[in-house]
N, C-alpha and C positions, 0 to 999 in steps of 0.2 A: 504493500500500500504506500504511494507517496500523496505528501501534502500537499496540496495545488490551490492557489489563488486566482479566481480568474479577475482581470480588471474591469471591468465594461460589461453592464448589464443587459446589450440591447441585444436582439434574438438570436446572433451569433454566440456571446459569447455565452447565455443562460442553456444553450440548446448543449452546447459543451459540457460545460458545466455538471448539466443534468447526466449526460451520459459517461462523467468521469465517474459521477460521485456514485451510479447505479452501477458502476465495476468494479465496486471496492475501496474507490479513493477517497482520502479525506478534502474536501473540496468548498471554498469559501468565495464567496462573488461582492465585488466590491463597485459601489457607485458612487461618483462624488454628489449625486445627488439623494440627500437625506428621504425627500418621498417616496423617491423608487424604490427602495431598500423599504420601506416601510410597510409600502403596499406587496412589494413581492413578496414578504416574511409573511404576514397576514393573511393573502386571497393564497399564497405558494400556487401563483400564475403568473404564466406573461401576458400582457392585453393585447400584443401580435402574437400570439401562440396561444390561444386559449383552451385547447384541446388537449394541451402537456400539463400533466399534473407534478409539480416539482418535491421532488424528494423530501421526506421532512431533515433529514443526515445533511442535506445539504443549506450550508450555513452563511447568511448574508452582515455587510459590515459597511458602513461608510466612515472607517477611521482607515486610511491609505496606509498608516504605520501597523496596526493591526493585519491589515491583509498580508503584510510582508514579510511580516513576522512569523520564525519556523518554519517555512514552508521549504521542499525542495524546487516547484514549478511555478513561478510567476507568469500567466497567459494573461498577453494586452491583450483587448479583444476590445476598443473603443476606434470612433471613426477616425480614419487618417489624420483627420484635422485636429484632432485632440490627441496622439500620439506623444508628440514633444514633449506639451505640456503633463502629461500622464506621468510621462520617464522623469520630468523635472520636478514633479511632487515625490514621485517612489524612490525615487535614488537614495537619499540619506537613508531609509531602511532595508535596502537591498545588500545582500551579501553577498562575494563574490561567489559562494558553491554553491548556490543557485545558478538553473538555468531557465532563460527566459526564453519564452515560446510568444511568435505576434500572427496575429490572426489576421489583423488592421490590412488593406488591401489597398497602395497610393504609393504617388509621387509629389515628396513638397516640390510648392511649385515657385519657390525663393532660391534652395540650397539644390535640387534634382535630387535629394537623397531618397534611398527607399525606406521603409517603416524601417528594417532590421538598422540601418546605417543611422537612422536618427536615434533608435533606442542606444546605437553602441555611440554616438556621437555625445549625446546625454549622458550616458553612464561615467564616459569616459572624463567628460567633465567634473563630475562627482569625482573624479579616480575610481573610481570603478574599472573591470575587465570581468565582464559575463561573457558566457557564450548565448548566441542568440539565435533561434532558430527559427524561417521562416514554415507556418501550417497554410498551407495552400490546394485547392483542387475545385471540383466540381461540387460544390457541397452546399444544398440548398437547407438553413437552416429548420425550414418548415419541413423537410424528412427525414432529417436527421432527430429530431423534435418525435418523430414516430417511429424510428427504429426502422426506416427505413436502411439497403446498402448503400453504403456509400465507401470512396475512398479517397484519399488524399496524399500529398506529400508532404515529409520533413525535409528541409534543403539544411544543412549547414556544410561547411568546408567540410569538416573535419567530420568525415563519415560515422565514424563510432558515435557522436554526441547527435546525429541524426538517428543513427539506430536505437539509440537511447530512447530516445523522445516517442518511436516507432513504439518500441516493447511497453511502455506507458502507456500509450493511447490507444492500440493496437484492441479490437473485440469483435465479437460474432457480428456487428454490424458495420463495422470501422476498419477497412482493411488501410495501411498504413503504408507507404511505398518511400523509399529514401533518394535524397539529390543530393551534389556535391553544390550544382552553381545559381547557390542565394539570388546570384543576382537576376539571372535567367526567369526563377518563379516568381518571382515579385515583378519582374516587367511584365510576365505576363497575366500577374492578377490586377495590374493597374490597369493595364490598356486594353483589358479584352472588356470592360465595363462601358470604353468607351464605344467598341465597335456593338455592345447589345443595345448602347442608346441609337446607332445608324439604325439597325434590325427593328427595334422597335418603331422609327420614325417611317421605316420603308413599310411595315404592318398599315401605320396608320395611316399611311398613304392611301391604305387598298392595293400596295404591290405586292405578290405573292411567293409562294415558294423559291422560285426559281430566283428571284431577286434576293431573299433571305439570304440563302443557300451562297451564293454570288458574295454577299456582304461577311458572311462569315469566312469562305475558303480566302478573299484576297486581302480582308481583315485581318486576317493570321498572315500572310505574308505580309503584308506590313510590322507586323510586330516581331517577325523574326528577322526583317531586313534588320531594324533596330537594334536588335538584341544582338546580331551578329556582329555588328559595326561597334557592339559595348563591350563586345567578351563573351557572348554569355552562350553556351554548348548547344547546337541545333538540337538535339536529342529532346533538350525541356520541351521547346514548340512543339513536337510532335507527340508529348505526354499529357497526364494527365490535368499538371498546371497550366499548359500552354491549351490544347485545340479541347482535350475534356473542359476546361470549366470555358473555356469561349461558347463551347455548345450549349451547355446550361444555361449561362448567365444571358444568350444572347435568342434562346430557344423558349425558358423556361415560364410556365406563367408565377412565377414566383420571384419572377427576377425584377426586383425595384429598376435598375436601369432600364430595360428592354420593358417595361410599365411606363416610365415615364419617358422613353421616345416615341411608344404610339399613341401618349397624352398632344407631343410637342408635332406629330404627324397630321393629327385628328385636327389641330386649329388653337390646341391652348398653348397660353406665352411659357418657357422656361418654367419663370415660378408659381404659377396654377399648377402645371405637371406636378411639381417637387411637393406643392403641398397636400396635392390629391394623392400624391402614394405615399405620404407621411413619413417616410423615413428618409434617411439620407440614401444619395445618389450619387454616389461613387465615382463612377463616370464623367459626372459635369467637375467635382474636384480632381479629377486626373490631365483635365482639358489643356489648362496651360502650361505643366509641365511637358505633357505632350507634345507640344508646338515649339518649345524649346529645346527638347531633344532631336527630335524632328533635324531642325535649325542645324544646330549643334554638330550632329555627326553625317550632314547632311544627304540625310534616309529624305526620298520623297515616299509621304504617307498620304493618296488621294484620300481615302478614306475619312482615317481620321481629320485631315484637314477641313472636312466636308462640315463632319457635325461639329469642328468648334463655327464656321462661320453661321452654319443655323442657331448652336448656343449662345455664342458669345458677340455675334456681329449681328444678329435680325436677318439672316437672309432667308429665301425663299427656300421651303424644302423641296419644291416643287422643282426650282430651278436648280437647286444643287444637283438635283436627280437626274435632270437631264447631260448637266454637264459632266455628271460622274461618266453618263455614259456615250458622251460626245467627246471623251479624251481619245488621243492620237492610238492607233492600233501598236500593242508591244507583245513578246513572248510572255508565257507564264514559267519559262526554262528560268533556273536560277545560276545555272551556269553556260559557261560560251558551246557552242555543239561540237567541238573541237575535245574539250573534256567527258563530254556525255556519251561521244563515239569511241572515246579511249575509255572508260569505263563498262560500256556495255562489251566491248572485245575482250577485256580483263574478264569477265565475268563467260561470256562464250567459253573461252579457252579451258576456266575451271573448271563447266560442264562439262566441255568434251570429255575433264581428263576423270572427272568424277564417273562417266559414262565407263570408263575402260577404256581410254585414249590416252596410254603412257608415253608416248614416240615425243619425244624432245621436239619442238617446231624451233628450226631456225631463221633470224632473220638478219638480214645485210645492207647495211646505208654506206656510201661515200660520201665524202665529202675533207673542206678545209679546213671548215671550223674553225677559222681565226675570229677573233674577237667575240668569244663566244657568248649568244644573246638567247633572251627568251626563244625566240624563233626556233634556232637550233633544239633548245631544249625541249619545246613545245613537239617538232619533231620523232626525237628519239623516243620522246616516250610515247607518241603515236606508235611508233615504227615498233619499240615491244610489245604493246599490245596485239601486235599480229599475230606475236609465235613468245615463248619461252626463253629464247637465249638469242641476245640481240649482241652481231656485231657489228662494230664500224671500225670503217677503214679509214683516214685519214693522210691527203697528200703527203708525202714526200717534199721538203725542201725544195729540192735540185727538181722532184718530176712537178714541184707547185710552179717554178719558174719557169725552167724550159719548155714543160710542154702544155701548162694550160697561163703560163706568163702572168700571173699572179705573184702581186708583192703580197708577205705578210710580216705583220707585226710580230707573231710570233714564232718561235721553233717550231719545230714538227714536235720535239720533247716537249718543250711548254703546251704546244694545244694535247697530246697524247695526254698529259699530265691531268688539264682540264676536263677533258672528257670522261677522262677514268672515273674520276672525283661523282659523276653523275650516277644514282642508279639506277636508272633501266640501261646501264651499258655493263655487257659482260666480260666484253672484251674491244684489245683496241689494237689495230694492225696499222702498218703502214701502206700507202698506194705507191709504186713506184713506175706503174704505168698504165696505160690505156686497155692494154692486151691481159692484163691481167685480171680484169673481172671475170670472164670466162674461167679462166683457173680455179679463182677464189669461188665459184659456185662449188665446184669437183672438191676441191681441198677440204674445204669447211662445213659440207655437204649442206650447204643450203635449201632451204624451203621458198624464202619469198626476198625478193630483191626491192627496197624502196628505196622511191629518190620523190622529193618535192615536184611539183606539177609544174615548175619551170623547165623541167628537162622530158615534159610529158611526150613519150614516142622516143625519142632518143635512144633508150637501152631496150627496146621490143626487141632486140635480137637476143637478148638473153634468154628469152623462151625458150630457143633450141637446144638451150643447157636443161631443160625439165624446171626448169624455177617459174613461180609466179612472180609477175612483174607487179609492183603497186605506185602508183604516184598519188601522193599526198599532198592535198592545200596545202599551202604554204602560208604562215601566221604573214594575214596582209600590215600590219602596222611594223616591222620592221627586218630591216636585212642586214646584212653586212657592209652590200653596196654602200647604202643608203646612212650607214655608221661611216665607213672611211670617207663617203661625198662631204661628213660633218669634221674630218677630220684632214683632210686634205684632197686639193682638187688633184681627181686623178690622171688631168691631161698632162701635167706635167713630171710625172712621173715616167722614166724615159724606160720604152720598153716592153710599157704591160700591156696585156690586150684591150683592145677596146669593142671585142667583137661579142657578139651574141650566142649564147647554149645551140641556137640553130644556126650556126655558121661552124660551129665545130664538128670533126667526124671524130666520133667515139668509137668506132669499131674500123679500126684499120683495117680490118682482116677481111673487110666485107669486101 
């Protein structure tokens, strides 16, 4: 049994509360407001919960020093906006071997800190050093309130004081999951508030699923563009913190946000909405931090851009709607197609070999590889994706000069040296002449021949060796040329060629 204090009596934190103190735990809920405690003690209800009958074991307090006192678990569980101030009344009787658990779901919108960073900002002030653990998920407290499943996550760094907090809260209706990156679940319980105020506005519009459904999947990529550009693990967006509670909070008819933007849809101003769902709205306090990160790490976020100018500027939601969907056509790919086709060949190849396709695939690039740049890199690692064990051959000195009259910057050792350093290369040979591709098929029993789509057609005669020929795009934003153009003009270099990939014959022998 541990001692637990929750902070904050509104239906989060009493719905907690309720189902610590019905596990065993000794458990104490504290308000700074003297009525609320008085009525809860008396009616043992909540007036948003009225259907949950509250423990008599479970013990209410409005002295801050009292709730602090002896306890191993301090749970904030008050609105974001009262956070600070919470930690700045509890500090002088918080000890450090307590751990502090925050239920609170925001971004101040002064400092950008999240609840856990302002509770350790505060503590720390004090001199204090808790640990502090973000409780986050999909967790509507009107089901939780009836024992309803539910699950959620513990995020702190330091995994064992997350598994902690786990085996505490953990019960037949509270299944428990652990994160490392605090800051990943907290972005995404601030901002997913604000995309179920869109959801609810496009409701009250009369726009239907299909629009919902739309508001929520590009909603989440908004907040992981975010969250990526902050640190924080792509893994969270795709759990239970991230796209589970966005579906709740942005689905649910329980969800105060996504209540009060199909109030703000319907025809009523902002504060009608906030006061017809009576409780606080998370979402419109998450607004301008929002806009500032935004800003900040410069994430473009249509979405959330949308509903601060319906909240915070009076504009039309009518017209926001159409503009959301009169923006410029973009991918919904989060990465270039150049990674996406080296990923899905990595993952080919591992079927095959999972199939029973043990046979080693080799694969074979030329090239100078002087000044070596993404492009090149970009490349090789296309070019292993093809097969298993990737080599390159790299010019020769003496055969860079004479026979294709190329200056380089560096030795054949030096770029050898480079390219080794890389890994999808397995190996690294030298080229010392034209005639010798053909060999290097036989020698090194190659599979598949690449060369970039500037030399497209050129080595088709390599076919007659049994090899597959490939030519690969070539990364259009930079080249070697187009590095040494920045480095020196190459007409004045006496000597090197000035001719074209199609002006050279590559196969003598033809």
């Amino acid at each position: 049994m541990k001692r637990i204090s929750v902070l904050g009596a509104g239906t989060w934190g009493i719905a907690l509360a309720r189902m610590l103190c019905n596990i065993g735990h000794s458990v104490t809920v504290w308000s700074a407001l003297p009525a609320e405690i008085e009525e809860l003690s008396r009616t043992r209800q909540h007036k948003n919960l009225p259907y949950m009958d509250i423990p008599d074991a479970l013990l209410f307090t409005d002295d801050v020093a009292a709730a602090c006192e002896g306890t191993d678990i301090l749970l904030f569980a008050v609105p974001s906006v009262f956070v600070r101030s919470t930690v700045r009344s509890a500090a002088p009787y918080i000890t450090e071997s307590q751990v502090i658990v925050d239920v609170a779901k925001g971004i101040e919108s002064d400092t950008l800190m999240t609840m856990s960073e302002i509770i350790v900002d505060e503590l720390n002030k004090a001199g204090k050093c808790n640990s502090v653990v973000a409780l986050s998920g999909p967790t509507h407290a009107e089901e939780v309130a009836k024992d309803l499943p539910t699950t959620i996550v513990a995020a702190h760094a330091d995994i064992e004081t997350a598994e902690y907090i786990q085996s505490v809260f953990a019960n037949p209706v509270l299944r428990v999951y652990t994160n490392t990156d605090v800051k990943g679940v907290e972005i995404c319980g601030a901002l997913k508030n604000i995309i179920a105020l869109a959801s609810g506005i496009s409701a009250g519009l009369g726009y239907g699923d299909n629009a919902r459904a739309a508001l929520i999947t590009r909603g989440l990529a908004e907040i992981e563009r975010l969250g990526l550009k902050m640190g924080c693990l792509s893994d969270t967006f795709s759990g239970l913190a991230g796209v589970g509670d966005l579906i709740v909070t942005a689905m649910s008819k329980h969800s105060r946000n996504n209540k009060c933007g199909y109030l703000i849809g319907q025809g009523y101003s902002t504060d009608d909405a906030v006061k017809q769902v009576g409780m606080v709205v998370e979402g419109i306090n998450a607004l301008p931090a929002a806009i500032k990160l935004a800003a900040q790490y410069e994430v473009e976020m249509p979405i959330i851009t949308a509903v601060d100018q319906i909240i915070n500027h009076n504009a039309s939601a009518v017209e926001i709607a159409m503009n959301l969907m009169g923006r410029d056509g973009i991918t919904e790919l989060s990465k270039p197609i150049l990674d996406i086709n080296y990923e899905t060949a990595v993952i080919k190849n591992a079927a095959m070999r999972a199939q029973g396709d043990q046979s080693m695939k080799r694969v074979i690039t030329y090239g100078t590889f002087d000044l070596l740049h993404y492009g090149h890199i970009n490349l090789l690692r296309r070019a292993k994706a093809l097969g298993d064990y990737l080599i390159v051959v790299i010019s020769s000195d003496e055969f860079n000069w004479t026979e294709k009259h190329k200056k380089c910057y560096f030795t054949y050792e030096q770029r050898k040296a480079l390219v080794e350093s890389i890994r999808y290369v397995d190996l690294v040979i030298p080229e010392n002449s034209w005639t010798q591709k053909r060999s290097d098929m036989h020698e090194y029993h190659v599979d598949t021949f690449v060369m970039g789509d500037d030399w497209k057609g050129k080595f088709d005669f390599l076919k007659e060796e049994g090899v597959e020929v490939v030519y690969l795009p070539r990364t259009p934003e930079i080249s070697s040329s187009k590095m040494k153009k920045d480095l020196y003009d190459a007409n004045t270099v006496d000597g090197e060629s000035k001719t074209s990939h199609d002006d050279i014959n590559t196969d003598p022998d033809a």
